[in-house]
C-alpha positions in Angstrom: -20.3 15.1 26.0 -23.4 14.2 24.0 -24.2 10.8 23.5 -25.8 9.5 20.0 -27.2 5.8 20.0 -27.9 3.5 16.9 -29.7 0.6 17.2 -30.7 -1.8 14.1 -34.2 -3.1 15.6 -35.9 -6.8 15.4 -38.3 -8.3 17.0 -36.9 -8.9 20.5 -36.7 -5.3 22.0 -34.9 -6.6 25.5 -31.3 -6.2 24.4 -32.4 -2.5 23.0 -33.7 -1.5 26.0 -31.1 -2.5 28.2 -28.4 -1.0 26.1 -30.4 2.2 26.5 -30.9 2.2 30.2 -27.4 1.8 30.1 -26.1 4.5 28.2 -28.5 7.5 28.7 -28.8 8.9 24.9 -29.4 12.4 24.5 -30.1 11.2 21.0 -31.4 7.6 19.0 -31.7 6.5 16.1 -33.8 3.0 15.1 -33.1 1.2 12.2 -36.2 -0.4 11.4 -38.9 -2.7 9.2 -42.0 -0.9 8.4 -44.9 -2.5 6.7 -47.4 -4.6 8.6 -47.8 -4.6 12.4 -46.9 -7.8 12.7 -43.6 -8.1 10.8 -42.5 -4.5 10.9 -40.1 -3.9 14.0 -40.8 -0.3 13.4 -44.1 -1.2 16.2 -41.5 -2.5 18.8 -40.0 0.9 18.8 -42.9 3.0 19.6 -45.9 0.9 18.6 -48.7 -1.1 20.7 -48.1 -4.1 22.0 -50.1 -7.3 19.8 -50.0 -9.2 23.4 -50.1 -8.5 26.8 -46.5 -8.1 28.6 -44.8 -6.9 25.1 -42.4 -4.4 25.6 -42.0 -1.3 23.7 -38.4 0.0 23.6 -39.7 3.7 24.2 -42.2 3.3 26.3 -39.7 1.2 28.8 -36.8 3.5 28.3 -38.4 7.0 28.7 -37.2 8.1 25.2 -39.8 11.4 24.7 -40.7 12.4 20.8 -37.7 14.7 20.6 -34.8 12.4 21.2 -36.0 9.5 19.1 -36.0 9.4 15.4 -36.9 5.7 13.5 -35.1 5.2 10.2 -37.9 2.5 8.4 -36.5 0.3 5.9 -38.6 -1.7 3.2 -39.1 -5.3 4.3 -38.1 -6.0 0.7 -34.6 -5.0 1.4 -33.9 -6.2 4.4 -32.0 -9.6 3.3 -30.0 -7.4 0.5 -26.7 -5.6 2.8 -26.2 -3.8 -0.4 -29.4 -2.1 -0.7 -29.8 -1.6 3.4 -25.7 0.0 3.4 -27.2 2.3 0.8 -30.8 3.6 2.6 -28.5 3.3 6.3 -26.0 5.8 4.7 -28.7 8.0 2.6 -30.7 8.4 5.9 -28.3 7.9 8.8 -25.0 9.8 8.0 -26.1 13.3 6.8 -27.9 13.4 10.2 -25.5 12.2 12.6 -23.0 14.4 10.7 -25.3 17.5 11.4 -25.3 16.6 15.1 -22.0 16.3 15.4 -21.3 19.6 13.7 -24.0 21.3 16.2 -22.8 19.6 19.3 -19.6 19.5 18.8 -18.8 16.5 21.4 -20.2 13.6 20.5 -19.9 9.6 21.4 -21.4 7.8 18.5 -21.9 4.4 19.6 -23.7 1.7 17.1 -25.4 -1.3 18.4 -25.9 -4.2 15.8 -27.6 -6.5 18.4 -31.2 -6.4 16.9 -32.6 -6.5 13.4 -32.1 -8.8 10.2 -28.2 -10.4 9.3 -28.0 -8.4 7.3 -29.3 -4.9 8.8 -26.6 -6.0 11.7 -23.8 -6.6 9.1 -24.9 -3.2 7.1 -24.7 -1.6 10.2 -21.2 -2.4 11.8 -19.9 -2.5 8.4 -20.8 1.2 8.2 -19.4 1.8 11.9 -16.0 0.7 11.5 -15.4 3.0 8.4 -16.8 5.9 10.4 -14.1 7.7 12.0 -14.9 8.6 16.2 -17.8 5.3 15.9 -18.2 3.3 18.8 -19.1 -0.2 17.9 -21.3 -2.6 21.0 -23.1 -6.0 20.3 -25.3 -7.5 23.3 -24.2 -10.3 25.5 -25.1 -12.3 28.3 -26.1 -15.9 29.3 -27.3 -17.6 26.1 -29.8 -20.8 27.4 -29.7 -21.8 23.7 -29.2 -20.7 20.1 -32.2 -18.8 19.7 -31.5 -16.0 21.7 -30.0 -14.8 25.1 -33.1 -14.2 27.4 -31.5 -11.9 30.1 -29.0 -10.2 31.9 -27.3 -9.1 28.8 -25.2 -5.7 28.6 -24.2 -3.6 26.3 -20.2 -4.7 25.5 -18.1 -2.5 22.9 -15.8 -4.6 20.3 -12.5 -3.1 18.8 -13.7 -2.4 15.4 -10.0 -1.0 14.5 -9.0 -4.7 14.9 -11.7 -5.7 12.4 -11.3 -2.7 10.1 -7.6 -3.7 9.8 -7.8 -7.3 9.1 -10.4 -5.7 6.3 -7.2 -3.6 5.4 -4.6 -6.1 5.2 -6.0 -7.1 1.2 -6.0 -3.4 0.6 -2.5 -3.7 1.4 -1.3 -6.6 -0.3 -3.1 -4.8 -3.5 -0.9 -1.2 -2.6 1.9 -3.5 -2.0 1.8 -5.9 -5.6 2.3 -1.8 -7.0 4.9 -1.2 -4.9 2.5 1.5 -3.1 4.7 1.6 -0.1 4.4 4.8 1.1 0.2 5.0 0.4 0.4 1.7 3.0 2.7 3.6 5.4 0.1 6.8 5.8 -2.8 4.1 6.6 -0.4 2.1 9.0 0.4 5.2 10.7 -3.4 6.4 10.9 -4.0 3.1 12.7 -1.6 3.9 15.6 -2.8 6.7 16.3 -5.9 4.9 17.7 -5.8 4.4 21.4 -7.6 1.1 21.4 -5.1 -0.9 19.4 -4.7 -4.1 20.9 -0.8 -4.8 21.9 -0.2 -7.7 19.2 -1.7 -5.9 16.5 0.2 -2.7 17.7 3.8 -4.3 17.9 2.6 -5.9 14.1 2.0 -2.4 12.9 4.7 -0.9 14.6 7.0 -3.5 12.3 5.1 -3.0 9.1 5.8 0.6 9.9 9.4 0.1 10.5 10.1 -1.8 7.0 7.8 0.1 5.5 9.8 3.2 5.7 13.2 1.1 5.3 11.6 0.3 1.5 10.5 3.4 0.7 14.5 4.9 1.5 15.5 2.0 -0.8 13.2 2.4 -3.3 14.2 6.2 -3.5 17.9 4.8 -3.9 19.0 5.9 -0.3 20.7 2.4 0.4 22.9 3.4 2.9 20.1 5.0 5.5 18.1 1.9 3.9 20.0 -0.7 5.2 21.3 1.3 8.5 17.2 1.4 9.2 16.5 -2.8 8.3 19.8 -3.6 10.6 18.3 -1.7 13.3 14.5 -3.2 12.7 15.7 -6.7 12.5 17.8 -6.2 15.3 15.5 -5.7 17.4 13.6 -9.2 16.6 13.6 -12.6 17.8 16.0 -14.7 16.2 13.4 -16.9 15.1 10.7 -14.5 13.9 9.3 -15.0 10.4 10.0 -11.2 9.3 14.2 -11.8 9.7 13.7 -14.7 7.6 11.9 -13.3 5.1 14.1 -10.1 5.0 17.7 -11.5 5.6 17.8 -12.1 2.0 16.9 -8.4 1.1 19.2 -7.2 4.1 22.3 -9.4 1.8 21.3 -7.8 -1.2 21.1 -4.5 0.4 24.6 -4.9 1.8 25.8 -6.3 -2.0 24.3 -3.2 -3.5 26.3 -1.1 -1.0 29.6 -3.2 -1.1 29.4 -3.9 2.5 29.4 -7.7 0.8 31.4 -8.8 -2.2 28.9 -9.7 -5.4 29.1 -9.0 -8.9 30.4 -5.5 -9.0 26.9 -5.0 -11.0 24.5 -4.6 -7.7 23.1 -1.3 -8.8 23.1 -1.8 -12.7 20.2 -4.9 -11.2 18.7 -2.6 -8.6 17.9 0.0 -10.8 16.6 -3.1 -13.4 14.0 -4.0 -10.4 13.5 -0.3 -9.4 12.2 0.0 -13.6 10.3 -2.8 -13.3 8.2 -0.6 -10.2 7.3 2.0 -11.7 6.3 0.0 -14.7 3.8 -1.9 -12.3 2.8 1.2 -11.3 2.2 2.8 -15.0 4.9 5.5 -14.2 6.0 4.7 -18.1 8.1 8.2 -18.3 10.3 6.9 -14.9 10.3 3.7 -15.9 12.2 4.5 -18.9 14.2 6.7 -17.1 15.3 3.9 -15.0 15.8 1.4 -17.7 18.2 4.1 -19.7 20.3 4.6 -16.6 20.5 0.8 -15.7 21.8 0.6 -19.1 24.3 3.6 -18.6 25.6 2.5 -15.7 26.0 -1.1 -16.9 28.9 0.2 -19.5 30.7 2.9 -17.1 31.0 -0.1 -14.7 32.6 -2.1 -17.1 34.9 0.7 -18.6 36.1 1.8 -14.8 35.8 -2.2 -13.3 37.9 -3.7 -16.6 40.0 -0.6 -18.1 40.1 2.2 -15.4 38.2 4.2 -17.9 35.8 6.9 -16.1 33.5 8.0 -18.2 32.6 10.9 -16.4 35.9 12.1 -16.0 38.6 11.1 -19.3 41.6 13.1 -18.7 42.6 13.4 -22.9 46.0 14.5 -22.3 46.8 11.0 -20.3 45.5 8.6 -22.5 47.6 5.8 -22.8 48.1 1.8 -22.2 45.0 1.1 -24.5 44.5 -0.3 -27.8 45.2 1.8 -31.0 41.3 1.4 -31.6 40.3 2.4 -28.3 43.1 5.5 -28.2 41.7 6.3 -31.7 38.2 6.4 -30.4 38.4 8.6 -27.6 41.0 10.9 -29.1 38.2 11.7 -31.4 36.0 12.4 -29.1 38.0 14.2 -27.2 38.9 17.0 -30.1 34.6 17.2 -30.3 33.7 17.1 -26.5 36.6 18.2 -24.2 36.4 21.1 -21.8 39.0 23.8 -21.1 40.4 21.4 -18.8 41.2 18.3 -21.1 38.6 16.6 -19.7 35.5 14.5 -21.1 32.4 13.6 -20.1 31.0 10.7 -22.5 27.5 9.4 -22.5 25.4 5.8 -22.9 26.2 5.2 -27.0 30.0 6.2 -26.7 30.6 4.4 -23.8 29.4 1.2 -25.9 31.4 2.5 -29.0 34.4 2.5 -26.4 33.6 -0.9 -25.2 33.8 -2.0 -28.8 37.1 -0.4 -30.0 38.3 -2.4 -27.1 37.3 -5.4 -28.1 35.2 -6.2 -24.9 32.5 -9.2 -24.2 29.9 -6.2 -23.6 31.1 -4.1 -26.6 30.3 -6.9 -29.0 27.0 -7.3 -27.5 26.3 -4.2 -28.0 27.4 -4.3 -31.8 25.1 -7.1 -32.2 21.8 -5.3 -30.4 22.7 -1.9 -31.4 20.0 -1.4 -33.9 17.2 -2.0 -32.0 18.8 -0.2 -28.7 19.2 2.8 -30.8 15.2 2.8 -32.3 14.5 2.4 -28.2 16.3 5.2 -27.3 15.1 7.6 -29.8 11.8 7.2 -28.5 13.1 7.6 -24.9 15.0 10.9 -26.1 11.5 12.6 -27.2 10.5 11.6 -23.6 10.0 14.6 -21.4 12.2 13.2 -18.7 14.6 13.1 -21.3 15.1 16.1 -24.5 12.0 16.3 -25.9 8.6 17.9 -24.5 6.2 14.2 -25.0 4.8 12.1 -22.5 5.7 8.2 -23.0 2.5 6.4 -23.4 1.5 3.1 -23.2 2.0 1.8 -26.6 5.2 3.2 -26.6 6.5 1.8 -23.7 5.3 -1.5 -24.9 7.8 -1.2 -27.8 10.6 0.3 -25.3 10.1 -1.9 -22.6 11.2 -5.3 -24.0 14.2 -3.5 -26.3 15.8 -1.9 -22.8 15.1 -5.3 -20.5 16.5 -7.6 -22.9 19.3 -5.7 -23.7 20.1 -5.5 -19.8 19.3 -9.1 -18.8 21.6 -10.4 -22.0 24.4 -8.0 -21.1 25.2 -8.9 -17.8 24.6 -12.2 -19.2 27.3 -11.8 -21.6 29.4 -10.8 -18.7 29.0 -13.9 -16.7 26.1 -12.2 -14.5 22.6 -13.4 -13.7 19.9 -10.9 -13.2 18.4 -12.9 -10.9 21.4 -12.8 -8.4 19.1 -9.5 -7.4 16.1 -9.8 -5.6 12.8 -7.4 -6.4 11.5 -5.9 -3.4 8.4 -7.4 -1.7 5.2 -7.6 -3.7 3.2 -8.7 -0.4 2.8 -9.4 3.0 3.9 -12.3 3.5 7.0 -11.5 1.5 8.0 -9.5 4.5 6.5 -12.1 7.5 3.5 -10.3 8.0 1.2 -12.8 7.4 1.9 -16.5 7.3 
């Protein structure tokens, strides 16, 4: 295997040239000053010496014209990590990338010993984004706070350990979207690595697990869902943070599938909180979907939960024990919509209408709010996710939005239910007991 070496360069060339000795390059690249003798470091790589006994890192390490190449930075820059990440990658990558394409086997390893701050910092920033990069600092006996003076040796650090904890805002940004499953592909990219410390590992491995527990949830597979969280927090220390952060989504889970007695509404104020996701995430056209089903499902509950009414399924020919209004109602609607079987399927605005004739808390509601619901749901039926062929836009889900919450939040209210006896699912780490 070929063997590439990046070292930024300052004025003490020791630590370079022991790293070097100690490696055997067949390649190396010097990030450098250039500009006067004496205060470019661009001389300490193959320059003369200003005083007797100075070393020069080629000239100690053997490095011939064809396997050294010096990468010269401005001394202007050299204090600005913005402007050195920018002439590091302009210079550096396309080359080490045309290497590794030749040789095919290659071990880059990047040593920010030497140099500037900021041309180290520029440097192992750059590294631990590089997929295959090796990252090494010096270190040895340090006599003060100058400098170590000898014996030092090359020592690699775990840059995926640093590169994650860089990683853990991305996530909590992914994760205030409700981005689970684009935090799940990075999480798993991260295992892969052979390096991974054990305690970041077995963290991963548990951001992994819920990860995938939320995304089954968030695609309305609740059973699997919470099968998956039982098993994960199983598996746990009673006193870990993560069961106490998730036992209350592990009760809600079990409410929503009537493992534990609630409401009767669980899933009318999942699919509320589900809405209120893809909202986040400017998925207007699902959203609305979401809202309009929430809103469905809120009246067939009601009609099978109060009257033994199925919406989906009205048998016309066995209507009875209702009110004359009710009986009236459906009647009617069953001369209009029945199949060949007697049977009727009603939708969102009839199963209010029936609500009504029957004199219900829910059906008044609706009387009252009707107006503005139907306005809402005009726009939603032009939706393409709907009848129509348009997109739902922002403006027009700024006028839906409020109309379709509103009406869901008051209804249950009207019914005696809180829409806060739900829970939204986490918006962060340390919603989950990832992070303290």
């Amino acid at each position: 295997m070929k063997k590439i070496g990046i070292f930024t360069v300052g004025g003490s060339p020791e630590p370079i040239i022991n790293a070097i000795k100690n490696h055997y390059f067949d390649f190396v690249f010097f990030i450098c000053t250039k500009g006067k003798p004496e205060v470019a470091s661009e001389r300490v790589v193959d320059g003369r010496p200003l005083k007797n006994g100075e070393k020069i890192i080629v000239n100690e390490t053997g490095l011939s014209s064809h396997n050294y190449k010096k990468l010269p930075l401005d001394v202007d820059i050299v204090d600005d990590i913005n402007a050195i990440s920018s002439e590091i990658e302009k210079k550096l990558l396309p080359e080490v990338e045309s290497m590794i394409n030749q040789w095919k086997h290659v071990e880059v390893i990047a040593n920010f010993t030497g140099g500037t701050k900021s041309m180290s910092i520029a440097l192992a920033l750059i590294a631990i984004n590089q997929e295959g990069w090796e990252l090494q600092v010096n270190a040895g006996v340090r006599p003060n706070l100058i400098k170590i003076d000898t014996g030092d040796f090359p020592l690699y650090i775990n840059k995926t350990n640093l590169k994650y904890k860089g990683e853990r805002v991305h996530f909590n940004e992914l994760m205030g979207k409700f981005f689970y499953e684009e935090i799940l592909e990075k999480v798993e990219r991260f295992l892969k690595d052979k390096s991974l410390p054990n305690d970041l590992r077995q963290e991963l491995m548990i951001l992994r697990n819920i990860l995938r527990v939320l995304i089954l949830w968030d695609k309305f597979d609740h059973e699997k869902a919470e099968n998956e969280l039982d098993y994960v927090l199983g598996g746990l220390r009673e006193e870990s943070k993560i069961i106490k952060k998730m036992q209350p989504y592990r009760i809600w889970l079990k409410k929503i599938n009537g493992k534990i007695r609630s409401n009767g509404f669980a899933k009318v104020i999942d699919l509320f909180y589900n809405a209120k996701r893809r909202a986040k995430q400017e998925r207007f056209d699902d959203a609305v979907a979401r809202y309009y089903r929430a809103i469905e499902m809120l009246a067939q509950i009601r009609l099978i939960s109060k009257y033994g009414i199925d919406s989906s399924n009205i048998k016309c020919n066995e209507l009875k024990g209702l009110p004359e209004s009710a009986l009236e109602l459906l009647k009617k609607l069953c001369e209009k919509g029945a199949d060949e079987k007697g049977k009727l399927k009603i939708g969102l605005v009839s199963d209010y209408e029936v609500l009504g004739s029957l004199n219900d808390e829910l059906g008044k509601f609706y009387s009252e709010r009707k107006k503005h619901l139907l306005m809402a749901l005009e726009k939603r039926n032009n939706s393409i996710l709907a009848h129509g062929n348009n997109p739902i836009l922002r403006d027009d889900f700024k006028e839906i939005e409020p109309v379709f919450e509103e009406f869901i939040i008051e209804g249950l209210k009207s019914l005696g239910v809180h829409i806060n006896e739900g829970l939204q699912l986490p918006g962060a780490l340390r919603d989950i007991g990832i992070i303290s």
